[in-house]
VEXVO-295383 format. One record per residue (C-alpha): residue in one letter; x, y, z. Coordinates in steps of 0.1 Angstrom, whole numbers, plus 5000, padded with zeros to 4 digits. Each point is the difference from the previous one (the first is absolute). Layout:
N
AXYZ...
END
This chain:
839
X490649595230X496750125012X500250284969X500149694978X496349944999X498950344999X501350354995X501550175027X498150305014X500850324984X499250355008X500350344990X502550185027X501750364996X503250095011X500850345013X503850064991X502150315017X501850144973X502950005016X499549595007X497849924969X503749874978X500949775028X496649835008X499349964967X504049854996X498949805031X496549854986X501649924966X502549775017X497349825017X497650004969X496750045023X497850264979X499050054965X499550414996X497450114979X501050334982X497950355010X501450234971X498649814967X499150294987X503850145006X502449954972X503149845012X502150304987X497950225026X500249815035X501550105030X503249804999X500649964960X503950155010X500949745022X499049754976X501850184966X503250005026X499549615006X500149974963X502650194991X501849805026X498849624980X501250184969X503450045015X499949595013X498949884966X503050174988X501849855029X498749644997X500750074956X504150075010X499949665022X498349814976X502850134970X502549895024X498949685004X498850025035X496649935008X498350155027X499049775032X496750035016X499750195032X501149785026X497550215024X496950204998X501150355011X497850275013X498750264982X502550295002X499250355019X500550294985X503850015009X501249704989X497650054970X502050314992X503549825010X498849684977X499150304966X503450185009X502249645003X498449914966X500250284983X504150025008X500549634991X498450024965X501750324994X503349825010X498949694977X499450204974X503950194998X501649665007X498049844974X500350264977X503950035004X500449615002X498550034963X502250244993X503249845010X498849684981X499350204967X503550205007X501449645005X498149824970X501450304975X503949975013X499449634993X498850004968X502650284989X502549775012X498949704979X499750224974X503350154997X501649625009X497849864966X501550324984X503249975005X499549614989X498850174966X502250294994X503249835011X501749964963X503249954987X500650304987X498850315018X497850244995X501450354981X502449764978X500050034962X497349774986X500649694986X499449974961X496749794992X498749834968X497550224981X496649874990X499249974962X497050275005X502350285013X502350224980X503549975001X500550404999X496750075026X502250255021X496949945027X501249685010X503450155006X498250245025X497849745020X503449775004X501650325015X497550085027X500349945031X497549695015X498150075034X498049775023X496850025018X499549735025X497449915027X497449705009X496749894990X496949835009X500849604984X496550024980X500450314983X503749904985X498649854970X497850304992X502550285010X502849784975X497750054975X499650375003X503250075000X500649864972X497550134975X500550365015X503850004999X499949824963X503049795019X502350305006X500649795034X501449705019X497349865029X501149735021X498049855030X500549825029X498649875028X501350135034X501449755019X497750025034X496050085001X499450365013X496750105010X497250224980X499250325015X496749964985X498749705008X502649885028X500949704979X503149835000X501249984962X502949964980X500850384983X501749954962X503250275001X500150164967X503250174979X499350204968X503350154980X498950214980X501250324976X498250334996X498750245024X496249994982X500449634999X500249985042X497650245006X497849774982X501149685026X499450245029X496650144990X499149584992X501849915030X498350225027X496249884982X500849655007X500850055035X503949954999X502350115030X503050174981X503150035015X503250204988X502849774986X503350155001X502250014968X503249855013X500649755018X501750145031X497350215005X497849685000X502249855024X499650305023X496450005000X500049665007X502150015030X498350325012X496649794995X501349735023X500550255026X496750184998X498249665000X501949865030X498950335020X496649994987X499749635011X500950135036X497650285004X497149764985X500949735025X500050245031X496250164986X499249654992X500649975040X498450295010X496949934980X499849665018X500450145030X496850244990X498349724990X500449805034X498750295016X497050044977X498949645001X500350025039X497750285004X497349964973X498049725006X499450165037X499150354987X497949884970X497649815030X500450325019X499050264972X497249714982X498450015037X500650395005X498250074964X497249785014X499550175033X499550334979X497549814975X498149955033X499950285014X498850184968X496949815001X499150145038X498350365003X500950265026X497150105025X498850385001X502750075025X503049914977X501549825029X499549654994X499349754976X497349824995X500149614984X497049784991X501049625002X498749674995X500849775034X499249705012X498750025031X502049775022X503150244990X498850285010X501850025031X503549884981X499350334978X499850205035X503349905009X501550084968X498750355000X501249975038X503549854986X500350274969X498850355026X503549875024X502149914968X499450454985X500450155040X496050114999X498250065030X497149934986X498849654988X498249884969X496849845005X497649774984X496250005002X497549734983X497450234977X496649814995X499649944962X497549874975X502249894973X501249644997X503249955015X502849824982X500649585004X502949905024X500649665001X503749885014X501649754984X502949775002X502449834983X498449714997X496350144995X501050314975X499649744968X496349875011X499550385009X500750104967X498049814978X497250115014X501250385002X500349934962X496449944993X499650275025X500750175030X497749955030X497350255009X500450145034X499649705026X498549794980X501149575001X503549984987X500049674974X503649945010X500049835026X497849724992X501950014958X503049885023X498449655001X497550024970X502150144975X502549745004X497749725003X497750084965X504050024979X500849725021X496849794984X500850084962X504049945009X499749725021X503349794998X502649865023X502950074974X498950304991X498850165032X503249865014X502050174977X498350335001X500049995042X504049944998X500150334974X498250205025X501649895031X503350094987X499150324997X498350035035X503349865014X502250244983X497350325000X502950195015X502349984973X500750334985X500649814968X496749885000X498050305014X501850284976X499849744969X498450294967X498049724985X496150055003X499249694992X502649855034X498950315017X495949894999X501249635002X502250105037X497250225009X497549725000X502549815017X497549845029X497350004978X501849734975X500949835030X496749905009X499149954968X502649725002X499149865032X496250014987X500949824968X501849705016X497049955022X497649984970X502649814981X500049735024X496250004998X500249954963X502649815007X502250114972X503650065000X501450134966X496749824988X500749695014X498049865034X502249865028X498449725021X500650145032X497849785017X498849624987X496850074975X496849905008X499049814966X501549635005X501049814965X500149675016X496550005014X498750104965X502449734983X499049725031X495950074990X500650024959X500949774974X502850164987X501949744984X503050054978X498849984967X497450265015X502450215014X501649994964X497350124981X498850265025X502850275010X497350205022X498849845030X496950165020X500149995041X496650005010X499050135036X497549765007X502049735001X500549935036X503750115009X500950184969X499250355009X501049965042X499450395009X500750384986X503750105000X501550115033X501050364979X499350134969X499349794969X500949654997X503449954980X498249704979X497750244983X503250144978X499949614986X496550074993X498550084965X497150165015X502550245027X499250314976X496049905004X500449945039X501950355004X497950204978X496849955021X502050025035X501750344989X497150174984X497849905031X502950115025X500450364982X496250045001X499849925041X503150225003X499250274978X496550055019X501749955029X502650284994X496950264989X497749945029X503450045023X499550384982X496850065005X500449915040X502650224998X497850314991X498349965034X503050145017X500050354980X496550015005X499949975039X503650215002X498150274981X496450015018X498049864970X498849745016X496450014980X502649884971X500249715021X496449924994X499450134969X503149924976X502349705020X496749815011X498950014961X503349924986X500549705022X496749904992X500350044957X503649825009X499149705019X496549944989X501649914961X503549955005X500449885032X497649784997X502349874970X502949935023X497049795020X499349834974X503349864989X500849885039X497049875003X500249764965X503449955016X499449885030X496849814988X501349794971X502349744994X501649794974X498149765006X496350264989X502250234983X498649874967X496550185011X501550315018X498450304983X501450284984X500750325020X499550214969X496649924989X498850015031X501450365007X498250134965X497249805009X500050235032X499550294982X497249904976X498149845032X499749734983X501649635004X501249764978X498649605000X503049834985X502050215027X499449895035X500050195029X502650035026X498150005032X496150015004X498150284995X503050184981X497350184975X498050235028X503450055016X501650164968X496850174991X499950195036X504350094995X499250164967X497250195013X502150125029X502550114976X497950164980X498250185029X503250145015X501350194966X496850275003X501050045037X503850074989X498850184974X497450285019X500849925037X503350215008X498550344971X497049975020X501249965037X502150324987X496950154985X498350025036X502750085018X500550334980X496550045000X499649965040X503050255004X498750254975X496650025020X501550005039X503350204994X500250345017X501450324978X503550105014X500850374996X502950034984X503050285010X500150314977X502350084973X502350175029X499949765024X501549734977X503750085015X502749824975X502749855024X502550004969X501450274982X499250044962X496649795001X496750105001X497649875022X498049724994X502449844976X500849715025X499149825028X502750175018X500150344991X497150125019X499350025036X496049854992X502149714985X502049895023X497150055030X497549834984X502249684993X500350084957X496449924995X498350334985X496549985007X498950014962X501949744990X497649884972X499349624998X500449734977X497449994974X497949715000X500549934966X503450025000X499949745029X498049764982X501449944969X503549935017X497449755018X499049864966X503149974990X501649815026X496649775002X500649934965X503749955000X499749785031X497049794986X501549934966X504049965015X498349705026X499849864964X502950104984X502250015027X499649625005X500149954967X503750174997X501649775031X499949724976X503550174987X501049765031X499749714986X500750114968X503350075007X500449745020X499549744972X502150194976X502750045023X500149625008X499549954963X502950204987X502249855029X499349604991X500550154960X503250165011X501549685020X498749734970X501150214973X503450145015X501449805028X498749654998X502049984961X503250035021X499549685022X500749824963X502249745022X502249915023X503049994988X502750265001X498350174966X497350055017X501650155029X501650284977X496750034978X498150095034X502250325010X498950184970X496249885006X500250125033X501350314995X497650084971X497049855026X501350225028X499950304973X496849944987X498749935035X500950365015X499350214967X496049834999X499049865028X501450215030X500450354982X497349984971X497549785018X500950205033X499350324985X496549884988X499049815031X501150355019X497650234977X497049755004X500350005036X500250394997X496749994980X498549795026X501050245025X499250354988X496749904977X498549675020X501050075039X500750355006X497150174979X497349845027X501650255030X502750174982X499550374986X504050095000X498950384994X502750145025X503550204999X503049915018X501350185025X503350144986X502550115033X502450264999X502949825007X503950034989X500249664981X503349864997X498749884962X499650354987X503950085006X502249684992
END
């Protein structure tokens, strides 16, 4: 947790690899996810490193998984996660894992292929079998076929002595029978018959079981169709029509023995085929089994293979050849957790040697590390989403655990609600271990189980400030007795009946003796939602409260910058930028806050009538000038504002020129007393890496790494440069004093429309279902309810939620963290085998 408020120290380490170790260390510091490695070939294209083979060979091997993983998945099997993380395989069992592979998709593929072979075999013996059955059904006339024709009645049209006819009746009829698709029958009907000129008999029929499509895989119903027909031309013309519409064909035997034959000879064939297929319908399962037993281990093995190899491209041999060289990011208290990896990974290959590590001196800006948890990764990341955190500087997250939920918790505050949205978020805390919640494929769960803790104090934090308001679903519970008594006002009035008739209002005055006995032992007083004044009376407390807090919440920033500038040794920053902001913050706005404590504490009902106003007073302050009809506070108020606003004024030149000119003469007093180094020749510049010429880095040359990575021309900021960022921030602070406390009004803003759209939502909805008590309005208060309860979740927890929650991000990233926050860093990305890149 100590990480939490600032970045972890980070430095710049090399490792020196054996090559006959480098694949295990690196294997060893990926499973402990210690390092990020910066890449020393980025001139090198990735078709030209060192170990490109290996890593072609790891994805030829994912090639033959995803067809793998595609054979399960057809099967209806899908794969299971990897119960364990494996190692990295060696070189052996890599080779063992490509052979095993290789021989088990090769075997998938000739079972798969000759399963779809027997089933097309299968499918065709079927269908001829139905065929020849509807056939036979067809064909099967009284008279059979070769017998002298039976004399018909002659149309009108035809000539008696056409001695054509006599020739057509004479020839002998032939059949061409197979099945087709169901939605091309009507089309292929049609065909027939305007090609043919009707020289044929069609019939159609469905078969009497679904078959499957070869094409699409589809189980449909196949239409069996027999055409008679006479002429040789005349069937040439079916064939040629049948093949273009896709038709299986099938021979159809003449008589009706040899129909019978086929037909028993069918049966056979299919019975056999129905045995083979079940046995490779075994045997394929049996592959299967195997495959979906092995995969999910060697996929992790390969996946973390391939990135070993990714890694190791990115180091650079030395001028010897013999070892490699690796530039990582570390932090610094796991520096000796990476010597006992390289330690681990030089026993794991058999070397005699051992891999080292050794911290390099650096000028470059190290990456952020800051560890997080479960329950601090949400606050963590809304402020990593306005921006990570420069190296070491204050981490906003730790103190966003209690702010951020407070400043929702003000626009949001009620019991009900909070209540509601605590139980939501401590269901999922209870049950964070469920698979089913943790693997939901939602974003919108996945952001709201994510933020998990977050909502949960945003519950919590609500239901405190809704007890303050003392609102519950918009109404106020009297948890304690009030303070206003009725009687003591009615024992000290005249209220008679007839005036008590004629006046529906009554007024409680305070300064009756006994009516007002004290303020409310918490929150507001549950006689103010009787009140027709309660939206005048909250109005003035909330817009005071989110001015204290809101000035409250930006000087808490600016203290804040005091820690980054001590941490960093700029402690004239101290003097010359906190000093003035406090000053410009406290002499105007804190002095604000004074003011409304002061009036207060001061006044009472009984001199409230001539309490002053705040507001005049504060422009007043500002055009030194006072107003008569306005009294003053406290005596002497004028001089005392007049001397604030000139101290405010006064510190914005000093936060303006103070830190460019203390720079100014710093440079200047270096410039005059600094003593010329003599820098090493061209030739002396040794590179310590392969490929890279000198001077490139802070670590490629032996002057680098002696002198501690400072050259000795480094060239200085310019002064100009310097002051304009000055100007900028002087300007940007000064004006967002303003501004800034302008904007944390959105408190109460949203505070009263929250409590006003939750008093419209209970008048309007719920209170029309308490229309009696009778048994009517028992069942007339279950659709109510259900339509409140609707209404309730869809606006005020998830609508009103979701705008509370973008304020208080405003609040946070523009108003709070811009006073101390810069958020110009980079995260530290590890190298580390995550189990989220493989299941």
């Amino acid at each position: 947790m100590g990480s939490l408020f600032r970045s972890e120290e980070v430095c710049l380490a090399q490792l020196f690899l054996q090559s006959a170790s480098a694949y295990s260390c690196i294997s060893e510091l990926g499973e402990r996810g210690l390092l990020e490695f910066r890449d020393l070939n980025p001139k090198v294209s990735p078709f030209q490193r060192r170990f490109v083979g290996e890593v072609r060979r790891c994805e030829e091997m994912e090639k033959t998984f995803t067809f793998l993983q595609q054979e399960l998945r057809a099967a209806g099997r899908v794969p299971e996660p990897c119960p364990e993380s494996p190692r990295a395989p060696v070189a052996r069992e890599a080779l063992r894992v490509q052979e095993q592979s290789e021989q088990l998709a090769q075997e998938l593929r000739e079972v798969t292929q000759s399963r779809a072979s027997l089933r097309g075999r299968l499918r065709d013996l079927r269908q001829y079998l139905h065929v020849l059955r509807e056939g036979q059904r067809f064909t099967s006339l009284p008279a059979p076929l070769g017998s002298p024709p039976r004399p018909r009645a002659l149309s009108e049209r035809e000539p008696i002595l056409d001695p054509s006819l006599h020739q057509h009746l004479e020839r002998k009829i032939n059949f061409v029978a197979g099945v087709i698709h169901p939605w091309r029958v009507t089309a292929f009907e049609r065909l027939l018959w305007r090609a043919c000129r009707g020289y044929l008999v069609a019939s159609f029929v469905e078969m009497p079981e679904p078959m499957e499509d070869p094409a699409t895989g589809e189980s449909i119903t196949w239409v069996i169709f027999l055409i008679s027909y006479w002429g040789e031309q005349i069937g040439q013309k079916i064939r040629k029509i049948s093949n273009c519409f896709h038709c299986q064909v099938y021979a159809y035997p003449e008589s009706e023995a040899s129909r019978t034959d086929v037909i028993t000879r069918l049966h056979g064939q299919i019975q056999e085929l129905s045995v083979t297929l079940e046995e490779t319908e075994k045997y394929l399962a049996e592959v299967l089994d195997k495959v979906a037993q092995v995969l999910p281990t060697w996929r992790v093995q390969v996946q973390k293979m391939k990135a070993v190899y990714l890694v190791l491209n990115q180091c650079s041999f030395d001028v010897t050849k013999k070892c490699l060289i690796a530039e990582v990011w570390c932090p610094v208290q796991d520096l000796t957790q990476v010597q006992d990896a390289l330690r681990q990974g030089s026993y794991q290959s058999g070397s005699s040697v051992e891999c080292f590590v050794q911290r390099v001196p650096t000028s470059e800006s190290p990456p952020t590390l800051i560890r997080t948890n479960k329950f601090t990764a949400g606050f963590q990341s809304i402020v990593d989403a306005y921006g990570v955190a420069s190296y070491q500087e204050v981490n906003p997250a730790p103190y966003a655990i209690i702010t951020f939920p407070f400043i929702f918790a003000i626009m949001f505050g009620d019991v009900g609600h909070g209540l509601l949205m605590f139980l939501f978020a401590l269901w999922m805390v209870l049950y964070e271990d469920s698979p089913r919640l943790r693997q939901g494929t939602n974003e919108i769960w996945q952001t709201f189980f994510e933020g998990r803790y977050l909502i949960l104090l945003m519950g919590a934090f609500s239901i405190y400030t809704g007890f303050i308001y003392n609102e519950c679903f918009s109404k106020a519970t009297a948890i304690f007795p009030s303070a206003w008594s009725v009687v003591t006002m009615a024992n000290h009035s005249s209220w008679s009946s007839a005036y008590l008739a004629t006046h529906p209002l009554l007024t409680l005055d305070p300064n009756v003796t006994g009516v007002f006995r004290g303020p409310y032992p918490f929150g507001i007083d549950p006689i103010w939602s009787l009140a027709t004044n309660h939206l005048n009376f909250l109005n003035s407390f909330k817009m005071k409260m989110s001015v204290v807090l809101g000035i409250v919440h930006m000087g808490f920033g600016v203290i804040l910058g005091v820690f980054n500038h001590v941490h960093f040794q700029q402690r004239h920053r101290l003097v010359l930028e906190f000093l003035p902001e406090m000053i410009f913050l406290l002499a105007l706005f804190g002095y604000l806050v004074f003011l409304i404590f002061y009036k207060w504490i001061k006044f009472s009902a009984a001199d409230s009538l001539v309490a002053p106003s705040i507001l005049i007073h504060f422009i007043d302050m500002f055009l030194f000038t006072s107003n008569a009809e306005n009294l003053p506070l406290y005596p002497g108020q004028v001089p005392v504002q007049m001397v604030l606003v000139v101290l405010a004024l006064a510190s914005v030149p000093v936060l303006l020129l103070g830190t460019p000119l203390y720079q100014w003469c710093r440079q200047r007093g270096l410039t005059v007393g600094a003593v010329p180094v003599q820098p090493l020749t061209v030739g002396e510049q040794e590179p310590l890496l392969e490929g890279q010429e000198a001077g490139n880095s802070v670590n490629t040359t032996t002057e680098d790494v002696e002198s501690g990575g400072h050259s000795p021309d480094a060239k200085h900021s310019d002064f100009a440069e310097i002051f304009m960022h000055q100007a900028i921030h002087t300007i940007e602070y000064c004006l967002g004093c303003v501004s800034n406390t302008a904007s944390y009004l959105r408190l109460w803003a949203l505070s009263l429309a929250h409590a006003q759209l939750s008093e419209v939502l209970w008048t309007m909805v719920m209170r029309n279902g308490f229309v009696g008590l009778s048994y009517v309005g028992g069942v007339v208060l279950v659709p109510v309810f259900a339509a409140f309860a609707v209404l309730t979740v869809a606006i005020l927890l998830v609508m009103e939620g979701l705008s509370a929650f973008l304020h208080a991000l405003r609040l946070h990233w523009v108003e709070f963290q811009n006073k101390f926050y810069v958020g110009a860093g980079y995260k530290l990305c590890p190298f580390a085998f995550a189990p989220d890149t493989w299941e």
